[in-house]
C-alpha positions in Angstrom: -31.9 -14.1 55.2 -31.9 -17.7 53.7 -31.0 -20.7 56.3 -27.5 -21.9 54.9 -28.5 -25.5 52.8 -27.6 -28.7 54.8 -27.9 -30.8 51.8 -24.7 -33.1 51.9 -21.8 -31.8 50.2 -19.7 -33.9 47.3 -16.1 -32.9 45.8 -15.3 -33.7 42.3 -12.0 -33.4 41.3 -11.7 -31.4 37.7 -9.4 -29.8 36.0 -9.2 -26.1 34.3 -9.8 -26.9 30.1 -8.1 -23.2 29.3 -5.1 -22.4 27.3 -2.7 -21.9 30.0 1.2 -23.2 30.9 -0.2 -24.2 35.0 -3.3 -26.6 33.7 -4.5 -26.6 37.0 -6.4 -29.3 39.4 -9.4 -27.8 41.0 -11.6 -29.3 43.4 -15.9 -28.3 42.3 -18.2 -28.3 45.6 -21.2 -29.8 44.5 -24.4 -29.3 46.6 -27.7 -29.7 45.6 -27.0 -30.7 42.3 -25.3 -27.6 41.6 -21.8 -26.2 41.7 -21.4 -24.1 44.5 -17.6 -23.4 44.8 -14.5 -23.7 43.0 -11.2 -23.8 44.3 -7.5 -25.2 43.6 -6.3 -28.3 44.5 -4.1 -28.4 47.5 -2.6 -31.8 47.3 -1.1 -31.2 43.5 2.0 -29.3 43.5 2.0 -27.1 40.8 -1.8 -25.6 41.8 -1.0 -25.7 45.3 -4.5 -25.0 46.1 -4.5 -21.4 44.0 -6.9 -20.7 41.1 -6.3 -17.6 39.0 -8.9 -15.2 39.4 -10.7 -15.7 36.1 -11.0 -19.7 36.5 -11.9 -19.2 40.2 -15.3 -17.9 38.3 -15.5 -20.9 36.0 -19.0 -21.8 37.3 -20.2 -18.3 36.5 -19.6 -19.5 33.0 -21.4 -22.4 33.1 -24.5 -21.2 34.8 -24.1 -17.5 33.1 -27.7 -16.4 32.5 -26.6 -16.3 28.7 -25.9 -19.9 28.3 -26.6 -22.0 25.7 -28.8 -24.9 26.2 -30.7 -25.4 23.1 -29.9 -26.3 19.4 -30.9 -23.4 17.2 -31.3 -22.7 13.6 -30.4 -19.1 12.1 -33.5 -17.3 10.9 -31.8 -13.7 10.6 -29.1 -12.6 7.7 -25.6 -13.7 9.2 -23.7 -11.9 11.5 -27.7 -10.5 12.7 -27.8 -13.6 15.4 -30.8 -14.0 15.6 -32.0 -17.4 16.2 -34.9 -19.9 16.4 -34.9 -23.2 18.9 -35.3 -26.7 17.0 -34.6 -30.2 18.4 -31.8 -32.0 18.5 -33.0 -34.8 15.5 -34.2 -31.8 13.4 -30.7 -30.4 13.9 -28.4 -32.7 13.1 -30.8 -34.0 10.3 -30.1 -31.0 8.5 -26.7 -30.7 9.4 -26.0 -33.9 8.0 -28.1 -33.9 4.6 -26.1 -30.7 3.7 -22.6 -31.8 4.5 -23.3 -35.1 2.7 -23.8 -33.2 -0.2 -21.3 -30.9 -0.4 -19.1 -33.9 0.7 -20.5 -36.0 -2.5 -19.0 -32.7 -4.6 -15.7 -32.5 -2.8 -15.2 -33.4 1.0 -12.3 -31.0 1.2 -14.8 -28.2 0.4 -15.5 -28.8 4.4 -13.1 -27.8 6.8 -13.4 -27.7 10.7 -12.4 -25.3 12.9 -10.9 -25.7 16.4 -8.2 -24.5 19.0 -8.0 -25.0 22.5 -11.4 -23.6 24.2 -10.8 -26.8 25.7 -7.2 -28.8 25.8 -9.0 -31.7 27.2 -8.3 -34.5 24.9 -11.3 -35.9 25.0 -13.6 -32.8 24.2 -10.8 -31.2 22.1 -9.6 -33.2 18.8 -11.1 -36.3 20.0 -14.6 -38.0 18.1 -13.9 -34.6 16.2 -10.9 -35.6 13.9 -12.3 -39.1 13.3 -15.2 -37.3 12.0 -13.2 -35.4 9.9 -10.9 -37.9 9.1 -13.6 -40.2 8.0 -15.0 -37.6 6.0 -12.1 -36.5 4.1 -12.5 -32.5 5.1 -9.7 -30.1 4.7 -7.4 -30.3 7.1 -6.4 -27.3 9.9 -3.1 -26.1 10.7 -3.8 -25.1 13.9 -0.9 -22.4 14.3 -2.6 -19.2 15.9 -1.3 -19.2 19.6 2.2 -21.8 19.5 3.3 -23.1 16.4 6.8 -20.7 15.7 7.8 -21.4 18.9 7.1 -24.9 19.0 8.1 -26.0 16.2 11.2 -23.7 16.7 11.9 -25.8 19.9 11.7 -28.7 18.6 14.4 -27.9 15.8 16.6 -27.3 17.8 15.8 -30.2 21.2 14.0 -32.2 19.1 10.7 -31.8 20.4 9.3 -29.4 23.2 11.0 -30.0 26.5 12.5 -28.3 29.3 13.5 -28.1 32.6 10.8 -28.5 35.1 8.9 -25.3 36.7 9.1 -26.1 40.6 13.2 -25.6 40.2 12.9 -22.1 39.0 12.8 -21.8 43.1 16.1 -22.8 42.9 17.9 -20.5 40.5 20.1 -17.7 41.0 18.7 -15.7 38.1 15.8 -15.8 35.8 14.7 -14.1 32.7 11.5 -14.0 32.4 11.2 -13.5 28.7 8.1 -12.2 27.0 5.5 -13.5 29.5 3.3 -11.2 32.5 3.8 -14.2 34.4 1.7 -12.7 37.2 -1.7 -12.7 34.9 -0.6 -15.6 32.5 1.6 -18.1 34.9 0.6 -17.1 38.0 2.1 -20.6 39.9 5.5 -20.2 38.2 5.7 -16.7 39.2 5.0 -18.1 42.7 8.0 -20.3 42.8 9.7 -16.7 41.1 9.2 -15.0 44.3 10.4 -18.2 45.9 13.6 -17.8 44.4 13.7 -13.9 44.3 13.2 -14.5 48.6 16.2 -16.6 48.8 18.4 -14.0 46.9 17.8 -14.8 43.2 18.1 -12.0 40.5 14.5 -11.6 38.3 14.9 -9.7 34.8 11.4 -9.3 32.8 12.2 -8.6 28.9 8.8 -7.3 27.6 8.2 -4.5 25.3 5.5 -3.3 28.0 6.7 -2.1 31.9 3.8 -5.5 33.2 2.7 -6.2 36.3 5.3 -8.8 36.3 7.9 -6.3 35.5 7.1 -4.4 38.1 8.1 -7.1 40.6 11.2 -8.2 39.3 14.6 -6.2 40.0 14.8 -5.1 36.2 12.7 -4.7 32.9 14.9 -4.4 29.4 11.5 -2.6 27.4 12.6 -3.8 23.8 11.2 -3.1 20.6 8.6 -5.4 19.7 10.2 -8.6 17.6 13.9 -7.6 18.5 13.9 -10.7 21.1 16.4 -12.6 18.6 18.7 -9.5 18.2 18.7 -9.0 21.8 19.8 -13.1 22.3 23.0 -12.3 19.4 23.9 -9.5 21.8 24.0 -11.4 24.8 26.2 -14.3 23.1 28.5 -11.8 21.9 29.3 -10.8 25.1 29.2 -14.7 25.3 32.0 -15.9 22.8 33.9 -12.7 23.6 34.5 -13.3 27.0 34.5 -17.0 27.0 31.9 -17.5 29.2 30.8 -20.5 28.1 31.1 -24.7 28.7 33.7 -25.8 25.9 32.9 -29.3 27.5 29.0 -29.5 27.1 29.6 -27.8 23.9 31.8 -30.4 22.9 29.9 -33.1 24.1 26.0 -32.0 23.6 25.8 -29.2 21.2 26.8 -29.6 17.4 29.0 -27.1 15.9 28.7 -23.8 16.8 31.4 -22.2 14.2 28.5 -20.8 12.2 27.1 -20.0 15.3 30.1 -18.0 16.8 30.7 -15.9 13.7 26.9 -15.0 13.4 27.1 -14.0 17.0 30.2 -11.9 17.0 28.8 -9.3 14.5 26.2 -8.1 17.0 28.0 -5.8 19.4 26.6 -4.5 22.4 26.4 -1.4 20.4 24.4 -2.7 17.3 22.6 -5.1 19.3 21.1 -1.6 21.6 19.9 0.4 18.2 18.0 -2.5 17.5 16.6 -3.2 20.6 15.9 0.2 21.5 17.9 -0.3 24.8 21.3 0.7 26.4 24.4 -1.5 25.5 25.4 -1.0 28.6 22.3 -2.7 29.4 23.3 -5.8 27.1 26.8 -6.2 28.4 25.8 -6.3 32.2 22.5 -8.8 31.6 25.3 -11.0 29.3 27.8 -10.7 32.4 24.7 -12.3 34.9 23.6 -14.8 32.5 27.6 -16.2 31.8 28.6 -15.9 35.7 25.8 -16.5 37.7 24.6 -20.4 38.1 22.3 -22.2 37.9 20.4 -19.5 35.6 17.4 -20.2 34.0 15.1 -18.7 31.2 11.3 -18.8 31.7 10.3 -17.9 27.7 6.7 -17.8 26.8 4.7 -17.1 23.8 4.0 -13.4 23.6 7.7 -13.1 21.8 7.1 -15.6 19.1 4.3 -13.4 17.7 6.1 -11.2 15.3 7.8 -12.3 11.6 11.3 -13.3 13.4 10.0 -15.3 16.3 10.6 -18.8 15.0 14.3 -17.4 15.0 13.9 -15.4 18.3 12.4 -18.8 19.7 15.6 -21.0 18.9 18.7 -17.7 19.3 17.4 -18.2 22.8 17.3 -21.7 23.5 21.0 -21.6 22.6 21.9 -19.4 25.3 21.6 -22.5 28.1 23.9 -24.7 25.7 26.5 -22.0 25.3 26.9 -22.0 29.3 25.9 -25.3 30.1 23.2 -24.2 32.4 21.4 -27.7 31.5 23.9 -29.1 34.1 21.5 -27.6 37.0 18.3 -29.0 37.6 17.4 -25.6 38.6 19.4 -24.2 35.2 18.2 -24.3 30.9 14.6 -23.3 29.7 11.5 -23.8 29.6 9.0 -22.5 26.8 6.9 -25.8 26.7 6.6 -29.3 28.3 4.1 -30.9 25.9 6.7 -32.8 24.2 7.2 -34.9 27.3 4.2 -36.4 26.9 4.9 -38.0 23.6 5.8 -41.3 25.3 1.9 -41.8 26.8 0.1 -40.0 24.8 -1.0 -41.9 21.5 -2.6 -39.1 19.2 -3.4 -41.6 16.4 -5.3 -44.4 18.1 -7.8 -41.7 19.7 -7.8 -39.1 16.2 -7.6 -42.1 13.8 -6.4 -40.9 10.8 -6.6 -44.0 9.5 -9.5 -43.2 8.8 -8.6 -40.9 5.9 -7.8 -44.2 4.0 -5.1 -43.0 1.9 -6.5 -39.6 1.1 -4.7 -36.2 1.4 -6.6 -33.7 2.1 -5.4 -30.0 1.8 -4.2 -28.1 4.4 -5.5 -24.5 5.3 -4.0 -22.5 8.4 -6.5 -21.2 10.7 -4.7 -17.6 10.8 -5.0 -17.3 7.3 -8.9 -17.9 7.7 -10.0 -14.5 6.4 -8.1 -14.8 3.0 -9.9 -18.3 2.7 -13.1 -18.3 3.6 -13.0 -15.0 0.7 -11.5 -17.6 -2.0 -13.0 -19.0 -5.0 -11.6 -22.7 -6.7 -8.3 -22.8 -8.4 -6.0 -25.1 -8.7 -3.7 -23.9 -6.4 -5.8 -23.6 -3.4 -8.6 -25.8 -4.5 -12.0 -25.9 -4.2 -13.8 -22.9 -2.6 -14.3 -23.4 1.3 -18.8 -24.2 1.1 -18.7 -25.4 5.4 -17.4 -24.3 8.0 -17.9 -26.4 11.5 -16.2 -24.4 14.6 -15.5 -26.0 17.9 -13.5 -24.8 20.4 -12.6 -21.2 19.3 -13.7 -17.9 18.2 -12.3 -17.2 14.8 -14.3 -14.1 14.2 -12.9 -12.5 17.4 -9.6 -14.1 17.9 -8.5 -14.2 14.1 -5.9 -11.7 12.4 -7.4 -8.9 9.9 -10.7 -9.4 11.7 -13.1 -7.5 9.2 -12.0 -10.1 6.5 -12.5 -12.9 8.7 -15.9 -11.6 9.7 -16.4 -10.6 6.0 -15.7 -14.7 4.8 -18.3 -15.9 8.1 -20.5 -13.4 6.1 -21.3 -15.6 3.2 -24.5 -16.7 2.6 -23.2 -19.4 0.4 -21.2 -20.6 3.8 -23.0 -23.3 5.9 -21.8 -23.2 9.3 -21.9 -24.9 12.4 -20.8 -23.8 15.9 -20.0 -25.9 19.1 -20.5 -23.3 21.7 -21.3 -22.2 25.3 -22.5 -18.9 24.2 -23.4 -16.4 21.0 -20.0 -15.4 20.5 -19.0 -13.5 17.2 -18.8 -16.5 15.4 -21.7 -17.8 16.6 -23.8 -14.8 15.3 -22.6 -15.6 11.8 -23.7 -19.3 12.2 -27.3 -21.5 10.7 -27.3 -23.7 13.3 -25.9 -23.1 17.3 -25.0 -26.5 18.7 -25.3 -26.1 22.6 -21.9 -27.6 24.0 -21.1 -29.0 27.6 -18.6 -26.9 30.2 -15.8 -28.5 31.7 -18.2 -28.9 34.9 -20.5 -31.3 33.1 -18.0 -34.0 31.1 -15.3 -36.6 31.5 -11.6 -35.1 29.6 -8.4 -35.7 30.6 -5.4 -33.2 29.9 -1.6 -33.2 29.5 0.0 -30.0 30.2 2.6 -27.5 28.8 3.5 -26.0 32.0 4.5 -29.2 33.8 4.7 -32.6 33.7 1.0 -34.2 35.2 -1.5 -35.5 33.6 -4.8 -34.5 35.2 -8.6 -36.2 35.0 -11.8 -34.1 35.0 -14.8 -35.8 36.4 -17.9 -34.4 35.4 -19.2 -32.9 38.7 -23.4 -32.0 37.2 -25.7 -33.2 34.8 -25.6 -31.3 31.2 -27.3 -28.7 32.0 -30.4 -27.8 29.1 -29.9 -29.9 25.7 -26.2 -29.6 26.1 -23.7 -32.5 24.9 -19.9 -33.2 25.0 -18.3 -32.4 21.9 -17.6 -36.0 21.7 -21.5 -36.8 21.7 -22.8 -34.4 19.3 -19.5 -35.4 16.8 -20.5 -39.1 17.8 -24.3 -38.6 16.7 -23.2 -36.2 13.2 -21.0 -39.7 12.4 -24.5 -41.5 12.9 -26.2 -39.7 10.7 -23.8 -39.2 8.5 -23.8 -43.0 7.7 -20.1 -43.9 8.9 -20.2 -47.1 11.2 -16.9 -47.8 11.7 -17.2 -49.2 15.8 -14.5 -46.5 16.7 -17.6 -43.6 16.3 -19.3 -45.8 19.3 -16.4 -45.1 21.6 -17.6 -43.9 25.0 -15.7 -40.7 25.9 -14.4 -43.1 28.9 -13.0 -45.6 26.1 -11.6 -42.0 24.6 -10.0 -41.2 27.6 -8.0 -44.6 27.8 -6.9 -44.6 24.5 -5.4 -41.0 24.7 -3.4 -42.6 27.4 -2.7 -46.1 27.5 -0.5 -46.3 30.0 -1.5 -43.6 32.1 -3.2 -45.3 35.7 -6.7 -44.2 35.6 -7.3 -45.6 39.1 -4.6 -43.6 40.4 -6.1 -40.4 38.4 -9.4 -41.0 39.5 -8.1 -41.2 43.4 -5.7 -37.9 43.4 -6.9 -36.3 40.1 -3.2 -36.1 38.8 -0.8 -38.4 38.0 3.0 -37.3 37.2 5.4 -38.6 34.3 8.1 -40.5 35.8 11.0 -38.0 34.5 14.2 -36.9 35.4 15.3 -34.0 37.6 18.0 -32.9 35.7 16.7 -33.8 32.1 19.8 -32.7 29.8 22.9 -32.8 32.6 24.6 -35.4 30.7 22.9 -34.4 27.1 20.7 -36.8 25.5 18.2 -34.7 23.5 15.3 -35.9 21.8 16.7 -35.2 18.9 18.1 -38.2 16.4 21.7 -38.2 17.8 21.0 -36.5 21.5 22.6 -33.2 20.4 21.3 -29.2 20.6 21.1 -28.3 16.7 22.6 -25.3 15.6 22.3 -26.2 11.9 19.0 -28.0 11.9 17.3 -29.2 8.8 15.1 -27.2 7.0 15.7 -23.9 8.7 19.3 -24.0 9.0 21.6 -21.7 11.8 19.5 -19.2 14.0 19.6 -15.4 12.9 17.6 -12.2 14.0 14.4 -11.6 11.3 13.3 -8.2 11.7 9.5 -7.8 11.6 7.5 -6.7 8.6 6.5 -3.6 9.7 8.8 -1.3 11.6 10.6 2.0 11.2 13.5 0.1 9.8 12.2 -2.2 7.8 9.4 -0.2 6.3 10.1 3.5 6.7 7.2 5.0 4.1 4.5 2.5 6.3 6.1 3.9 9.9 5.5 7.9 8.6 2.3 7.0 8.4 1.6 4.9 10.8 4.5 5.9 13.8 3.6 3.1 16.5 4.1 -0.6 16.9 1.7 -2.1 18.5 1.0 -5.1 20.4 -2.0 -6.6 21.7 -1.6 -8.7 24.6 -4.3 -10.2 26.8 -6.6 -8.1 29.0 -5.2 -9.6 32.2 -9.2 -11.0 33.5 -9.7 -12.3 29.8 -8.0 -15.5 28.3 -8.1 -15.4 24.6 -11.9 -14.2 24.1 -13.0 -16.8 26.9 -14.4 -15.1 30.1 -15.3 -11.6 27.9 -18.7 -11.7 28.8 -18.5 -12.8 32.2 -19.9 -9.8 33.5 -17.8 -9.6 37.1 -14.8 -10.1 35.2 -15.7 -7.6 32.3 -16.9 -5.4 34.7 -13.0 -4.6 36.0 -11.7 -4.6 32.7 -14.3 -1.7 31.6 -14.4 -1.4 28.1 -11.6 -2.1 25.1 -8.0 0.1 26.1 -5.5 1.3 24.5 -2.6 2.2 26.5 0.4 4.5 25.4 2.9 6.6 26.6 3.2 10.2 28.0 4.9 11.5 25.1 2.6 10.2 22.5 -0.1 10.9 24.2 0.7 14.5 24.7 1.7 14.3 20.6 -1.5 13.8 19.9 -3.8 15.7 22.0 -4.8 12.7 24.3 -5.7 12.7 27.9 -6.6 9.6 30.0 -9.7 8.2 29.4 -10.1 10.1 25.8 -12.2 7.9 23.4 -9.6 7.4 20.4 -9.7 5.8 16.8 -6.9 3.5 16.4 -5.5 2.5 12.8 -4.0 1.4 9.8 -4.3 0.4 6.2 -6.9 -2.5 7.5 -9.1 -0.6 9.4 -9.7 0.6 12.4 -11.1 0.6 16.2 -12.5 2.9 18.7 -10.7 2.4 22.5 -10.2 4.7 25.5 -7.1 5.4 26.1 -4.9 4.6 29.0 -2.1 7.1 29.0 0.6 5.1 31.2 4.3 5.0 31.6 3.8 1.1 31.0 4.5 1.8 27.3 7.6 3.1 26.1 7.5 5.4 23.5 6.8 4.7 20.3 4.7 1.4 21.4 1.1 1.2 22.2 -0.8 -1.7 23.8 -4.0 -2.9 22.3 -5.6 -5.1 24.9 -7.5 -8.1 23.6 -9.4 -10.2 23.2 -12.6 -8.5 22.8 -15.7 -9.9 21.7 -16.5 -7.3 18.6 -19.7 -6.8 19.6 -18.7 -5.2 22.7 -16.4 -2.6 20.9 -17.6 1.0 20.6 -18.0 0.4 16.9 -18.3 -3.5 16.7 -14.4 -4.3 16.6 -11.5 -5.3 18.2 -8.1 -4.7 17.6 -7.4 -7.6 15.1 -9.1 -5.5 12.9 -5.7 -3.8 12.6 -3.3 -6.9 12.4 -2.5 -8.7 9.0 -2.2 -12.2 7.9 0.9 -12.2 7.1 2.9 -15.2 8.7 6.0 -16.2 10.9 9.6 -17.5 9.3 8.8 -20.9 11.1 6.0 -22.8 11.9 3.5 -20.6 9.9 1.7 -18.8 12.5 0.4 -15.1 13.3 1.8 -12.1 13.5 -0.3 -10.6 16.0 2.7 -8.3 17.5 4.2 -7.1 14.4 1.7 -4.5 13.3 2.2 -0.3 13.0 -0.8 1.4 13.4 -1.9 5.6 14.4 -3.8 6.7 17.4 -5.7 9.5 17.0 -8.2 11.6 19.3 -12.1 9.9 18.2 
């Protein structure tokens, strides 16, 4: 056995880049040049020391035997993957010579392509939009994970806020609406069990019986996208028994007459045959949420994903008004807490769109990027889509209607470039693979949506291979591409300070955190960010809150549901995040293969035992899973666990091959959970 190394130890405080609500503070343990541990760090609250299992194996990622670490230029047919290694100048010599001249056609014929594979604001929309910005590209409406919710929030507080997580320890009940909080939030369900300890009430309201369900004293299994018909319910029960705070009303919320009369037409009784659940169920949880104080609502993403969510999004966010809950520092909501950061963060001296220098480039929205990439030039749209540069996402994996998003990254008339850490779907379909840097080998700095710090990440190794920052290989393209503006010399430190002026880097640099100077009880005495400090009930543009049933249900579209009988939704494998991690082979080796689970009954309809291989579909096409036959599903509802890489599905796809593009009633984003589909033996 090896002699343990006594080479002296270093800590670098980081922080985790992923798409997550706890945006944690880690500590790497670099020895030898090399990362040898990861672990939380135990002096900022909200990580507490704690890592979630996935992120714990961040530096398997980064020195994954698959890694990226060379530019390469496509040699096979796309979508093949099949690559040859070039240098660096011959790369982006290429690169640039065939963007110039599409760009000397028609700029907006380019359009980048980027989420959050990193929210680090450096790495993320950084160097990147200046080079856009300079270059006149389409623009992206980057709406596939948030946007019906946030912008939903924002109608109606004026911008995303909340209460702050470490109080939930303090409340007497909490919903936990639409999140697995135990795979997705796992430091807020902490301070849950906290609460749950010192006698607090949990309720989970979730389509699927989840892990976190299973801790919490009840579940309410809905139908998928009845979360706003469920909210009317409650504040019927609400209005009818006047539990409510006429004086925060009075003072802090705008009228609620349109409101009220809205409310009062969902009975307990209606309210149940949409949801799918008992009214007895409704009238008892409205009881808890109009008597018990404080009581607070932990809402997360998962229920914004069907047609109605922007509406689902702000019926809920009224419920804390109606009681006055926002008295409590331990009482109201919280979906997100990016919009507290709007006061240090200045987005348009570090993205510069300046730089577009009076020009208006289109708009496309990323979940509509299989449609797109398939259109020609017409007026309407404008000119056909000729480049594609991804950063920072998966589109080919993680977009709806997969087979026509893979079919449009098919194009041989499509130049495209991918940032990446490994060949991913997307990368397979590319000409040249740029290798990108991991969060263990650059500066970034992050806000959160979780909580309220802002966190540094110090690079703790080298680049390992050829690879760069985002912000250096963006910062090189602009070389070559001839812009010299001084802001494309920037250092990804001089980024950093610009993202946040008045942010104490000293301070970050010394306890890798830094927390906003907010108060505890943000909305006791009103004072909203919106433009007079009231809730909006009526707010412009979308107008008073109703239910929005979803595009495809029994209901809505009877002739669809006989043939296709079961809603599904396709929440995250719980050792995946997005398609990050999927080919982490510790991690993929306890999810097994793509699952889908359903219940008992249909099972048993349909001739399927546990572990049966099954073809799963609809009008759009279809998938091969095994299937997990599981109480966890209520009838009529199957779970579709993503997000697969295609190439590691039976048949090469995932279960966006069955969702649609059709989009939300605000915000314009995905409908990932509003999709019937069949289930039948393989």
């Amino acid at each position: 056995m090896a002699e343990p190394s006594t080479a002296p130890i270093r800590l670098v405080r980081g922080a985790c880049p992923h798409d997550c609500p706890d945006t944690c503070s880690w500590l790497a343990t670099v020895q030898e040049g090399r990362v040898v541990h990861l672990q939380g760090n135990p002096s900022h609250p909200s990580t507490h020391g704690a890592l979630c299992t996935k992120v714990s194996r961040y530096a398997e990622r980064t020195y994954h035997d698959e890694r990226l670490l060379h530019p390469m230029r496509r040699v096979g047919r796309k979508g093949e993957g099949r690559f040859e290694r070039v240098s660096w100048d011959a790369a982006l010599d290429d690169i640039a010579r065939r963007l110039s001249a599409i760009a000397a056609r028609d700029p907006e014929s380019i359009l980048p392509y980027s989420y959050a594979g990193t929210m680090g604001l450096v790495q993320g929309e950084g160097m990147a939009a200046r080079f856009f910005h300079r270059l006149g590209a389409s623009r992206l409406d980057r709406t596939i994970c948030a946007s019906a919710g946030g912008e939903a929030l924002a109608a109606t507080y004026g911008a995303k806020v909340g209460m702050h997580m470490r109080f939930f320890a303090e409340s007497r009940l909490i919903l936990i609406w639409g999140s697995n909080s135990i795979t997705s939030n796992l430091h807020f369900w902490t301070l849950a069990q906290q609460a749950k300890r010192d006698g607090a009430k949990l309720v989970c309201i979730d389509p699927r019986r989840t892990e976190t369900a299973d801790k919490c004293h009840q579940h309410i299994g809905l139908l998928p996208g009845t979360d706003g018909a469920l909210a009317l319910g409650l504040m019927h029960e609400l209005f009818a028994h006047d539990w409510l705070d006429h004086d925060y009303l009075q003072r802090h919320v705008g009228d609620i007459t349109p409101l009220r009369e809205r409310a009062l037409a969902w009975t307990p009784e209606r309210t149940a045959a949409e949801c799918g659940i008992d009214a007895a169920t409704v009238r008892a949880l409205a009881r808890e949420l109009g008597t018990l104080s404080p009581a607070a609502i932990r809402l997360n993403y998962g229920m914004q994903r069907a047609r109605g969510g922007g509406n689902a999004v702000r019926l809920i966010a009224l419920l804390p008004c109606l009681t006055g809950a926002w008295r409590h520092r331990a009482g109201g909501l919280l979906l997100s807490s990016s919009g507290w950061f709007r006061d240090v963060k200045d987005t348009a001296a570090l993205e510069r769109p300046d730089l577009l220098a009076g020009r208006r480039p289109r708009i496309i929205n990323m979940s509509t990027i299989g449609d797109d990439l398939l259109r020609e030039s017409d007026p309407a749209f404008g000119p056909k889509v000729q480049a594609v540069i991804v950063y920072n996402s998966n589109p080919v994996a993680v977009a709806p209607q997969s087979r026509r998003v893979a079919a449009g990254f098919a194009r041989e008339d499509l130049f495209t470039v991918v940032l990446e850490h490994f060949q991913t779907d997307t990368a397979d379909h590319a000409d040249y693979l740029l290798p990108a840097t991991t969060q263990l080998e650059h500066l970034d700095v992050h806000t959160a949506y979780g909580h309220t710090d802002v966190l540094l990440n110090e690079p703790a190794v080298p680049p390992l291979g050829e690879s760069l920052p985002n912000s250096e290989i963006f910062r090189r393209l602009a070389t070559r591409m001839g812009f010299d503006e001084p802001c494309f010399a920037d250092s990804d430190e001089q980024l950093a300070r610009t993202a946040l002026p008045s942010i104490d880097v000293e301070l970050l640099r010394r306890q890798g955190y830094a927390p906003l100077p907010l108060a505890e009880v943000p909305f006791a005495q009103g004072g909203f960010p919106t433009a007079d400090g009231r809730v909006r009930i009526d707010a412009p543009g979308v107008g008073v809150p109703d239910y929005v049933p979803n595009y495809e249900s029994r209901s809505a579209t009877p002739e669809l549901a006989a043939r296709f009988p079961l809603a599904m939704i396709s929440p995250p494998a719980r050792h995946f995040l997005n398609s990050s991690f999927v080919n982490v082979m510790s991690l993929r080796a306890i999810e097994g293969r793509p699952t889908i689970e359903l219940n008992p009954q249909d099972a048993a309809a349909r001739g399927i035992a546990e572990g049966t291989e099954v073809r799963v579909f609809n009008d759009r096409g279809s998938t091969l899973c095994q299937a997990q036959v599981s109480e966890r599903a209520r009838p009529g509802v199957v779970h579709g666990f993503g997000v697969w890489w295609r190439k590691f599905g039976a048949d090469g796809t995932n279960v966006n091959e069955l969702t649609h593009q059709r989009l939300t009633d605000i915000g314009r984003g995905p409908c990932f959970y509003d999709c019937l589909v069949e289930v039948a033996a393989a």
